[in-house]
VOGU-3710 file (C-alpha; in Angstrom, 3 decimals, decimal comma):
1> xxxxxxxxxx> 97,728/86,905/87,918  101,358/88,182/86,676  103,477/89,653/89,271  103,846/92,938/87,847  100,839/95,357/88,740  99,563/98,375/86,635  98,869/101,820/87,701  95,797/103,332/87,246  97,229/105,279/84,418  97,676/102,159/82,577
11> xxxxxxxxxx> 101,923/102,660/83,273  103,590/99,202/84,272  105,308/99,932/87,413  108,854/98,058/87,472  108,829/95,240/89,983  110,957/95,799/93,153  110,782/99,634/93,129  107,574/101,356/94,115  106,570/104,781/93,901  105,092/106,462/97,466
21> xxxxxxxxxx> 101,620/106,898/97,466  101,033/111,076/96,924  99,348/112,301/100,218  95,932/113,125/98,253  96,149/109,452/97,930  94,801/110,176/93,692  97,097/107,215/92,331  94,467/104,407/93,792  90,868/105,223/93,476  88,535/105,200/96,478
31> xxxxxxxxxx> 86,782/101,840/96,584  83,490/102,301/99,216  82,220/99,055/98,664  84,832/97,169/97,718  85,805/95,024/101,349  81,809/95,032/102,274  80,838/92,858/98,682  83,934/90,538/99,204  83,505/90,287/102,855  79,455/89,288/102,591
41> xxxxxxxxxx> 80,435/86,156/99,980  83,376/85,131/102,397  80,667/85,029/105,062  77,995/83,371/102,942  80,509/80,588/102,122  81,312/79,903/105,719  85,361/80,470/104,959  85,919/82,261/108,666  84,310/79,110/110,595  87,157/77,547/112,560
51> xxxxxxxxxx> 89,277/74,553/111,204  89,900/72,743/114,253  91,050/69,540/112,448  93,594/71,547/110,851  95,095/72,566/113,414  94,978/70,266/115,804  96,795/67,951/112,674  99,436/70,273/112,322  99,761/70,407/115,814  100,170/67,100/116,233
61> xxxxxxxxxx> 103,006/67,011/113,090  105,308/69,842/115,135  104,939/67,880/118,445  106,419/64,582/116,727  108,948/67,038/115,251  109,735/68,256/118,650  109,859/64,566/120,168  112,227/62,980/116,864  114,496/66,358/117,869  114,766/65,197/121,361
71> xxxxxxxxxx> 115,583/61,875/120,888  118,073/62,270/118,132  119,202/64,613/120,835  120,471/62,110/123,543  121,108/59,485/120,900  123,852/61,383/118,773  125,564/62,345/122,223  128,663/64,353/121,459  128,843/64,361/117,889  128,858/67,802/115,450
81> xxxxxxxxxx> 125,834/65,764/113,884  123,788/67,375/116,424  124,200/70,823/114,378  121,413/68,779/112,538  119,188/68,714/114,888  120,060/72,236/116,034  118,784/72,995/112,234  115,325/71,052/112,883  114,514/72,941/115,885  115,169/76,030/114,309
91> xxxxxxxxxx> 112,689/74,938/111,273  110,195/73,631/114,463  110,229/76,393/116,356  109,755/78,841/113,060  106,695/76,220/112,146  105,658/77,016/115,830  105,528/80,832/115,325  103,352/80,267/112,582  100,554/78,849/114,732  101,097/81,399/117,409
101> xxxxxxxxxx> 100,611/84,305/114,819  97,419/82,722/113,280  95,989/82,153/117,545  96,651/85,493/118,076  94,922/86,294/114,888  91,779/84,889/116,514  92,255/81,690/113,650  92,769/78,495/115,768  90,232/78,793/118,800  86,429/79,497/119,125
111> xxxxxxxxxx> 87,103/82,374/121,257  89,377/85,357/122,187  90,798/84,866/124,996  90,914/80,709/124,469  93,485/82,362/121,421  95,244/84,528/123,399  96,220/81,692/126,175  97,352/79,715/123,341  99,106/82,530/121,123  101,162/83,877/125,356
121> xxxxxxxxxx> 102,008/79,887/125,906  103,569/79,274/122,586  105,169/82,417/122,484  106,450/83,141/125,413  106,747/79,180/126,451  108,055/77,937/123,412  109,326/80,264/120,942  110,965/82,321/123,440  109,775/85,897/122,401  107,185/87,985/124,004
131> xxxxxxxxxx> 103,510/87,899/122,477  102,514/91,194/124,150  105,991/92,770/122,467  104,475/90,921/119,212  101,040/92,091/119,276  101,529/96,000/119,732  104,213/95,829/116,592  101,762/93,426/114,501  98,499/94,876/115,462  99,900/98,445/114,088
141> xxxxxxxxxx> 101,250/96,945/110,887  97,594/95,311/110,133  96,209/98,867/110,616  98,583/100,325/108,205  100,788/98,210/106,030  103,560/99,929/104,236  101,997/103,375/105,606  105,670/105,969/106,369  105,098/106,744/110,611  102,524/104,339/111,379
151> xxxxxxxxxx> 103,740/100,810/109,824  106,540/99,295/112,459  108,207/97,003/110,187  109,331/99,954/107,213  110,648/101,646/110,587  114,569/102,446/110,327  116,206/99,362/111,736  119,859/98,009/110,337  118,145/98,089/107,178  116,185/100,800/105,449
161> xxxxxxxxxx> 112,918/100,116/103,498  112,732/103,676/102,497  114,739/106,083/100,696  114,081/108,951/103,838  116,028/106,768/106,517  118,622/105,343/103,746  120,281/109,098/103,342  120,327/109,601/107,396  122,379/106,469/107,511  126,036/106,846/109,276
171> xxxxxxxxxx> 128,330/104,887/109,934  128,182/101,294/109,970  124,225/101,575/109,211  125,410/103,382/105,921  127,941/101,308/105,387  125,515/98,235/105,298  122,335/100,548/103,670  124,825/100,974/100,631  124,434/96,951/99,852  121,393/96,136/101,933
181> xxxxxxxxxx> 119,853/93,835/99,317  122,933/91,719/99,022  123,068/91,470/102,528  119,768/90,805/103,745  119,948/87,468/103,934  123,101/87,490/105,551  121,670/89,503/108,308  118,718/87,224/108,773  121,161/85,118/110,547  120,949/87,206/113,481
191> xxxxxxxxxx> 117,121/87,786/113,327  116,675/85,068/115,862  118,751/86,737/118,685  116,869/90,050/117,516  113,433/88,582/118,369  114,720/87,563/121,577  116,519/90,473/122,244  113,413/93,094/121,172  110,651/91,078/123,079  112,663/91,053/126,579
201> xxxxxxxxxx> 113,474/94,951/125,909  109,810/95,565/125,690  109,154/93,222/128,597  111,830/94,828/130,837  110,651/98,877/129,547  108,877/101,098/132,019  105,762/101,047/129,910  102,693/99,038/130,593  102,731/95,412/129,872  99,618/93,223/129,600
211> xxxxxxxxxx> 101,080/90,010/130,887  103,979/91,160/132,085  104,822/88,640/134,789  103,349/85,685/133,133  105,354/86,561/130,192  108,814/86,780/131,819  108,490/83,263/133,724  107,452/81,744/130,969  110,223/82,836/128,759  112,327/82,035/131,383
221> xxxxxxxxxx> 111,537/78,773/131,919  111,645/78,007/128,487  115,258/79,149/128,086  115,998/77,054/131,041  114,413/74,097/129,920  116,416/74,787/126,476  119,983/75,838/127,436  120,637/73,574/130,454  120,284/70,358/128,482  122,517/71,702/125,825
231> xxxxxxxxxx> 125,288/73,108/127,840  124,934/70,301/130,400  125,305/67,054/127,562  127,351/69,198/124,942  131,215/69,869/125,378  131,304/74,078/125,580  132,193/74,761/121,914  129,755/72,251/120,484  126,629/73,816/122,356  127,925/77,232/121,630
241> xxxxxxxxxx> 127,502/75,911/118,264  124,491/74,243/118,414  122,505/77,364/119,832  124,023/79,124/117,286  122,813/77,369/113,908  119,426/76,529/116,246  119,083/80,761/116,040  120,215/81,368/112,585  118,271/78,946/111,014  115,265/80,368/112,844
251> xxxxxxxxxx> 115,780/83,683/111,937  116,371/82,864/108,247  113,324/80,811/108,125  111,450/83,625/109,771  112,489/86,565/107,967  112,510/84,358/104,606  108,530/84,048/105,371  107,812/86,974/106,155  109,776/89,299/103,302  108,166/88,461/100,364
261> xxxxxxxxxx> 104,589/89,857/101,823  105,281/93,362/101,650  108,808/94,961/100,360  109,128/96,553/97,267  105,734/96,871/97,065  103,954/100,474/97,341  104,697/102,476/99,838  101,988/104,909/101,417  103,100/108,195/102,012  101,821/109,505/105,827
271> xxxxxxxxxx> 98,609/111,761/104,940  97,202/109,712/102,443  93,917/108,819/103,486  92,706/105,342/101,418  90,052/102,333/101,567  90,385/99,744/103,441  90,380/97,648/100,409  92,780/99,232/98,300  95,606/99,856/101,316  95,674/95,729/102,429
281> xxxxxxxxxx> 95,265/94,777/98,684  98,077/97,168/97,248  100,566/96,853/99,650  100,673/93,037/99,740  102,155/90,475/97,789  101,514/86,687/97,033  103,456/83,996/96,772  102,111/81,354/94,438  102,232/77,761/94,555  99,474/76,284/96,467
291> xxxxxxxxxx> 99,283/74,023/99,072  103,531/73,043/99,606  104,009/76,888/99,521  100,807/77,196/102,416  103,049/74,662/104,364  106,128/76,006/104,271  105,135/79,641/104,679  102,214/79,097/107,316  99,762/80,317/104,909  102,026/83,611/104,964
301> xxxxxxxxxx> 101,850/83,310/101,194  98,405/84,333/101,021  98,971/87,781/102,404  96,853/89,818/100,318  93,680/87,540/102,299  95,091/87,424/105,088  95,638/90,918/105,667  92,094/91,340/104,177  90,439/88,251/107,059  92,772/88,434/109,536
311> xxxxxxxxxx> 91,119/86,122/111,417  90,235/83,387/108,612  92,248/79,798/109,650  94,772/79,259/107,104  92,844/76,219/105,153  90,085/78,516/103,830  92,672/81,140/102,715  93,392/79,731/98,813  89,474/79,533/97,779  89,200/83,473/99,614
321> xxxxxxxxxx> 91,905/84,040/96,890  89,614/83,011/94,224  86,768/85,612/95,492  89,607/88,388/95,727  91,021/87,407/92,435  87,865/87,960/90,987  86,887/91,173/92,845  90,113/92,754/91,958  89,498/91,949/88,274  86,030/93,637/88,402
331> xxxxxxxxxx> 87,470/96,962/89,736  90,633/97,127/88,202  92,859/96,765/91,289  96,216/95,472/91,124  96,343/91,778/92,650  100,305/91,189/92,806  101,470/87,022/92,951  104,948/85,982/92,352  106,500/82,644/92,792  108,657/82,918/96,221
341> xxxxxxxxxx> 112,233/83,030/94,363  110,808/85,847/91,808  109,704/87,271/95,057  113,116/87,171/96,574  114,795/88,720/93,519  112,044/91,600/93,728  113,268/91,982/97,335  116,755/92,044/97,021  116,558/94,702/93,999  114,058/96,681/96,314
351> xxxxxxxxxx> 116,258/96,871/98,954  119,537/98,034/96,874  117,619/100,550/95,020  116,918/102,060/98,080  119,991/101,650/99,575  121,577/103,904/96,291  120,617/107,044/98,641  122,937/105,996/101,011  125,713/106,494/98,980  127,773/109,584/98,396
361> xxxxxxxxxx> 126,573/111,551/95,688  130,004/112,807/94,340  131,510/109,795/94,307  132,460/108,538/90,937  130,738/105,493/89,751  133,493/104,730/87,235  135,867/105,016/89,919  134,264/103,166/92,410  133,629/100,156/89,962  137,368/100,017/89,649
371> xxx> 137,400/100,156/93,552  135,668/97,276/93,881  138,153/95,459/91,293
//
């Protein structure tokens, strides 16, 4: 279907600006039945058995990847070609993630706690941030995508995905809230250290921790077993360098994923009460382009299933599409699918408009046009 959804008045809504949901939740319908008669088919059809093959082939893929990166390693020696592989570990380590979200998802294993062991080790082991820290932020945005108070990732951060937190911005936040679309990507850069930096605050807090200890060795012998080599071969300035583009191309890859599922699209305002269907279905976006888009994205691009099946493994995700496709059509809900650079536009735009309430309301527009000149 078109990227653009319709309201139920029949109004197109413009793409990359979404009204908030009113609190009596009256602009989407209540759907009773909705999840239960999608849900029963996705059963009947078997699409939530596990796909061990799968995974277990894509596992194998990011282990080669991991084992090309080390020996291009110690055969480039001291030569600013090893920014390259800097680069491919960034790419590795954001294809890593990937699995670890769908394991803690319940997707890869037969059981829970099989998952979990998997979804701590990569975490914590590989990608360096902690899976306890991940969980209580995911878990909550499941629960309550694009929901004001209760959805973590629309929280005020050093960008604002609401109007509310764009006007209390000061400062340097304002500053950067007044072109937060432009700069977005930009900032993504530094996404990498953030995930580092938020998962060993949460580790190190006062609260309780499942894991704790396990956690912190882990991630501690992982950034052992990654900085020593690289400050120990590399001259100073070249492994400075290397960690660097290693962390920015992570956190660009990451946050380039993960955009395009939710911003811009409606946001719910804090007492509206909805279905289950309706909230995961109209708050989430798709990213077309079948199975090189499921690659690259981790099956991120179908979010509107995935946030629907949480725990269905990422092969059986594009014929679920064709189930909520049809669904959708039946009851007149909005099913939103973009390509990924439409869905990066939609983003940006998002993210400006809502920075315009950052910026002074006095000031001339004329005048600051010719400012900027």
């Amino acid at each position: 279907m078109a990227s653009s959804s319709v309201s139920p008045s029949g109004t197109a809504l413009r793409e990359g600006f979404r009204p908030t949901v009113p609190r009596d939740g009256s602009s989407f319908p209540h759907l009773t039945h909705a999840y239960t008669q999608v849900a029963a088919v996705v059963r009947d059809r078997g699409l939530l058995r596990r796909a061990y093959g799968f995974y277990g082939g894509v596992g194998a893929v990011i282990l080669a990847g991991f084992a090309g990166a080390l020996a291009g390693f110690i055969l480039l020696g001291h030569s600013w070609f090893q920014l390259l592989i800097a680069g491919a570990l960034g790419i590795l380590l954001t294809q890593t993630a990937f699995i670890t979200h769908e394991a803690a998802h319940k997707q890869v294993l037969a059981g829970g706690p099989a998952n979990d062991r998997l979804a701590r080790i990569l975490a914590c082991g590989v990608v360096g941030v902690s899976l306890s820290w991940w969980n209580t932020k995911h878990n909550r945005h499941h629960a309550n995508p694009n929901k004001m108070g209760k959805d973590p990732d629309i929280d005020m951060d050093t960008i604002s995905f609401v109007e509310e937190d764009a006007v209390s911005a000061t400062g340097l936040r304002a500053l950067i809230t007044r072109r937060q679309g432009w700069l977005f990507f930009p900032l993504l850069t530094l996404e990498g250290l953030n995930l580092h930096r938020l998962g060993l605050q949460h580790l190190l807090g006062r609260g309780e921790v499942k894991g704790r200890a396990t956690e912190l060795t882990l991630i501690a012998v992982r950034f052992l077993a990654f900085w020593v080599p690289v400050f120990w071969f590399l001259p100073i300035g070249m492994a400075f360098a290397f960690v660097g583009v290693q962390l920015a191309v992570f956190g660009v890859y990451m946050g380039a994923s993960f955009a395009p599922n939710h911003k811009g699209m409606p946001v719910i305002a804090r007492d509206a009460k909805l279905d289950f269907f309706s909230k995961q279905v109209r708050t989430s976006r798709n990213v077309a382009g079948g199975w090189w888009a499921t690659s690259l994205m981790g099956g991120l691009n179908y979010q509107v299933e995935h946030h629907l099946f949480p725990s269905m493994p990422r092969p059986h995700l594009a014929k679920a599409r064709l189930l909520v496709r049809e669904q959708c059509r039946t009851l007149d809900v909005p099913y939103t699918e973009t390509s990924l650079f439409r869905s990066y536009a939609i983003v940006v735009r998002y993210l400006n408009e809502v920075g315009l309430a950052a910026r002074d309301p006095f000031e001339c527009h004329v005048v600051s046009r010719f400012r900027r000149v």
